[in-house]
C-alpha positions as CSV (number, residue, x, y, z in Angstrom):
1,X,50.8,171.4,-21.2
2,X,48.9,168.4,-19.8
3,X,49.1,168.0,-15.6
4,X,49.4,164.6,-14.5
5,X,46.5,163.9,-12.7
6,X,45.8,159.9,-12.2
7,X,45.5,159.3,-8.8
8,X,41.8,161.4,-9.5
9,X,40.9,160.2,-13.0
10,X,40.8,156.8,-11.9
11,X,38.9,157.3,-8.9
12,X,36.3,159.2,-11.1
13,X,36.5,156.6,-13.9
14,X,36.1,153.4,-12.4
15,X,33.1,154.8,-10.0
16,X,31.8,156.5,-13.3
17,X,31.7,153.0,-14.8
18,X,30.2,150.8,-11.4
19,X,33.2,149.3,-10.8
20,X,34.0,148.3,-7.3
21,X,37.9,149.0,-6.0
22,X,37.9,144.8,-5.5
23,X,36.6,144.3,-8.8
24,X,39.0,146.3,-10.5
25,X,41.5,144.7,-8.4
26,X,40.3,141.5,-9.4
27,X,40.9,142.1,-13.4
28,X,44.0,144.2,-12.7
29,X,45.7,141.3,-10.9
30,X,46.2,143.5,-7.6
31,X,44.7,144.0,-4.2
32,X,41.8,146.4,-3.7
33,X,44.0,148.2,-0.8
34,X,46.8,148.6,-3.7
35,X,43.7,150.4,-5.6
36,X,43.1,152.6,-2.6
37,X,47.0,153.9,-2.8
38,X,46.5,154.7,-6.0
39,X,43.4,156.9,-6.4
40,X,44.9,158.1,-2.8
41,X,48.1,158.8,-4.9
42,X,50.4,156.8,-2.3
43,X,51.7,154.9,-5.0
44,X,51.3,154.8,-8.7
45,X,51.6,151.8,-11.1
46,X,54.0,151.0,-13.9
47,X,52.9,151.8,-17.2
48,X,52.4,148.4,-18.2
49,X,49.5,148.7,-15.4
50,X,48.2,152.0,-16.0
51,X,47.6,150.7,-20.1
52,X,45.8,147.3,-18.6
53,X,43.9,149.9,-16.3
54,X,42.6,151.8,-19.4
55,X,41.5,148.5,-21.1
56,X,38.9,147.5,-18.6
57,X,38.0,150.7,-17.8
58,X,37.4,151.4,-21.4
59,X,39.4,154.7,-21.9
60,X,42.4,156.0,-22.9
61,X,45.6,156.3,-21.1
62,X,46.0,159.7,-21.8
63,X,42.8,159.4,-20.4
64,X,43.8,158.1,-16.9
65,X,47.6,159.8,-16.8
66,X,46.2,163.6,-18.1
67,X,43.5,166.0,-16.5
68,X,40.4,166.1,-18.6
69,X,37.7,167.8,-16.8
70,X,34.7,167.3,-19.1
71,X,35.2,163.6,-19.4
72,X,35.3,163.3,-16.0
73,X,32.3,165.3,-15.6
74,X,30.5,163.6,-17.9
75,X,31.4,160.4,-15.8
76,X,30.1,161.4,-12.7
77,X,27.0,162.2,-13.7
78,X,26.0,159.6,-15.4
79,X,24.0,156.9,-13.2
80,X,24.3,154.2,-16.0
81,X,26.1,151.4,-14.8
82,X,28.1,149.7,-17.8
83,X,28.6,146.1,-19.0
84,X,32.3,145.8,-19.2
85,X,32.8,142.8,-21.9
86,X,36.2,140.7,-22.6
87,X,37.5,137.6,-24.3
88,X,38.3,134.5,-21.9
89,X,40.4,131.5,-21.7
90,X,40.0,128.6,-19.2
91,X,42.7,127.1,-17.4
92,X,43.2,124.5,-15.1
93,X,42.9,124.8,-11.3
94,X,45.2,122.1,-9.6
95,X,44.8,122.4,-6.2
96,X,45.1,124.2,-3.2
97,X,48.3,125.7,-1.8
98,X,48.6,127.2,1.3
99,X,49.8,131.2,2.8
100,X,50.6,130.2,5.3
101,X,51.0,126.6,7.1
102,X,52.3,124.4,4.2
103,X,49.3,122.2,3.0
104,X,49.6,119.2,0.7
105,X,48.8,120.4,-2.6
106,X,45.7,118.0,-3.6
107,X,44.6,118.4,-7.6
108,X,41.0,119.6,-8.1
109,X,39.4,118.5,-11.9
110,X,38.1,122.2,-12.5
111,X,39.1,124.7,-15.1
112,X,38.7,128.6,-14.0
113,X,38.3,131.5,-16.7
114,X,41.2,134.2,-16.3
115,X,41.1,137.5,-19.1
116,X,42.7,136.2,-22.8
117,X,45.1,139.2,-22.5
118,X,46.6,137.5,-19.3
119,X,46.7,134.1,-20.8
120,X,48.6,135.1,-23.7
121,X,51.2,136.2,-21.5
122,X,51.2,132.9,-19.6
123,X,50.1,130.3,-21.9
124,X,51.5,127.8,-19.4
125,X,50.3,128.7,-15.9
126,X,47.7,127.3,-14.1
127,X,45.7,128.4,-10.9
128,X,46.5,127.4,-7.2
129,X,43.9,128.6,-4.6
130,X,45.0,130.5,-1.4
131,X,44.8,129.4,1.7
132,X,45.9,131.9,5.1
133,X,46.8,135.2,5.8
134,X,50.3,134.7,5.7
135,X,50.5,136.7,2.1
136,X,46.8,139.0,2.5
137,X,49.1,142.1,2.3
138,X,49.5,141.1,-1.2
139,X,47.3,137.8,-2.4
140,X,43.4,137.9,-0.2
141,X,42.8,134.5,1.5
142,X,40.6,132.0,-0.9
143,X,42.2,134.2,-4.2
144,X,43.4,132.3,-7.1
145,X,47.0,132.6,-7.8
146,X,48.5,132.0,-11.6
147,X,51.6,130.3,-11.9
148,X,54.0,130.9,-14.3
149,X,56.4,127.7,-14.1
150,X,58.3,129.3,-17.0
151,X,59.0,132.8,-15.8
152,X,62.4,133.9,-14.3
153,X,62.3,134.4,-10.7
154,X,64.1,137.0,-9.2
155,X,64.4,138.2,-5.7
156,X,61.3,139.4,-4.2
157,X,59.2,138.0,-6.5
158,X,56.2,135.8,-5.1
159,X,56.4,132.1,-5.8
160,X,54.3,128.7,-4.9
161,X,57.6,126.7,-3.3
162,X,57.3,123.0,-3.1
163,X,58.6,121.9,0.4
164,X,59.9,117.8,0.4
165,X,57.7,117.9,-2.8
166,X,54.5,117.5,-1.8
167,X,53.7,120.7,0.6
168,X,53.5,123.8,-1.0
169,X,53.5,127.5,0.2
170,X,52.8,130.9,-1.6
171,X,56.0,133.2,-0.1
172,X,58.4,135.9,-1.1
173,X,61.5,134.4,-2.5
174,X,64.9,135.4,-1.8
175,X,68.3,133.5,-2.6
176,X,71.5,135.1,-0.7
177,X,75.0,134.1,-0.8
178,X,74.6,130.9,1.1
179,X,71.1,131.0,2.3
180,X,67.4,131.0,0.9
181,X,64.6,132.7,2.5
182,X,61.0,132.1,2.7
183,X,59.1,135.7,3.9
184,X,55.5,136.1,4.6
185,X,53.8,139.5,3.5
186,X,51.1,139.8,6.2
187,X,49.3,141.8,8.3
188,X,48.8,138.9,10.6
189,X,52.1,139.4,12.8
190,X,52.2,135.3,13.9
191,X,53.9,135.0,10.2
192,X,57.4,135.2,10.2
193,X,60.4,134.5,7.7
194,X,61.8,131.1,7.6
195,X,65.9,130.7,6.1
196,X,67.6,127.9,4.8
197,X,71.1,127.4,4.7
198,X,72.1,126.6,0.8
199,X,75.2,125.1,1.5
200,X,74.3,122.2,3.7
201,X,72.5,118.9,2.5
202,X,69.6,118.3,4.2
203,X,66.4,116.1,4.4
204,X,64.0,119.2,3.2
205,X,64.5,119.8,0.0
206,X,63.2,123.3,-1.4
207,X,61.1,123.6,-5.3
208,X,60.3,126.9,-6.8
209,X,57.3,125.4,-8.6
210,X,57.1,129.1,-10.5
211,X,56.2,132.8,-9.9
212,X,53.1,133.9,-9.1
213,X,52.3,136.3,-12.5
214,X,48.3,137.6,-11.4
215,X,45.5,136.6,-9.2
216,X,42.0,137.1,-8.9
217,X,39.2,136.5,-6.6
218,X,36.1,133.8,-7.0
219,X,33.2,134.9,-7.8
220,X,31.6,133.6,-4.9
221,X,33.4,135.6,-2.6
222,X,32.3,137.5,0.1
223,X,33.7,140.8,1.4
């Protein structure tokens, strides 16, 4: 019988291939600390993950879930550094929206490439760019975030909120009984939670603009 083993095989596998932890964060649509739990075995990713994983890495699952000592071998040694290739589609970058203070979003004329097998799971999202800390546990400062304005939002889930429809914020979403919640999800300990009361009528007036689905980094980032 197999052993599960993953936390290892994808440490070995992705350095076997050249791949940075941010880079592979980058395509997987996570954070390269959320990389770190993994091959640390902290955490481990759904299934629907681990399968994306596999595809850019260019392996099996069985490959990543199952001990396989010879492949893994194999990959070490190896000092080739490999070309991963993918299809592409372009979609459109909007603007800026802040994690953190609210900025006014302001539209940018620019289309950004994001992996085909993410855009045909969100054939309607677009890009907003991140600006603050106030999400960095989550979604690095400067990261493009895809939208989803068609996807159900439950709690928890991370959203771009429109605030008196024209500032926008990337936050954790939460809707109580009577009262909706704003949270930040930062290292930075200035951020806190902000809560609305659902039940009165006032002058702010509160838009889930849609749920954040993915994000990557530019490519002219620096780390």
């Amino acid at each position: 019988m197999n052993n599960i083993n993953f936390a290892n095989n994808l440490k070995k596998i992705r350095e076997g291939k050249g791949m940075s932890k941010s880079e592979l964060g980058r395509r997987v649509g996570v954070s390269d600390v959320t990389i770190g739990y993994w091959e640390a075995g902290k955490t481990e990713p759904r299934m629907g993950k681990v399968e994306m994983i596999a595809d850019i890495l260019g392996v099996k699952t069985d490959d990543l879930i199952f001990d396989n000592n010879q492949q893994t071998s194999e990959l070490k040694e190896s000092s080739e550094v490999y070309t991963i290739e993918g299809k592409s589609r372009l979609v459109p970058l909007y603007g800026s929206i802040a994690a953190g203070v609210p900025l006014e979003m302001i539209p940018v004329d620019d289309n950004i490439e994001i992996p085909e097998y993410i855009f045909s799971c969100h054939q309607e999202a677009f890009l907003l760019q991140v600006n603050g800390d106030s999400m960095n546990k989550v979604v690095p400062n400067g990261s493009y975030a895809l939208i989803d304005p068609t996807e159900e939002i439950s709690n928890g889930d991370i959203v771009a909120v429109s605030v008196n429809g024209y500032e926008a914020t990337l936050k954790r979403f939460y809707k109580l009984q009577n009262t909706l919640v704003l949270e930040p999800d930062s290292y930075n300990t200035v951020h806190s939670a902000k809560s609305f009361d659902a039940n009165v009528v006032e002058e702010i007036t509160i838009n889930v603009i849609g749920k954040m689905v993915w994000f990557m980094s530019p490519f002219n980032i620096k780390y």
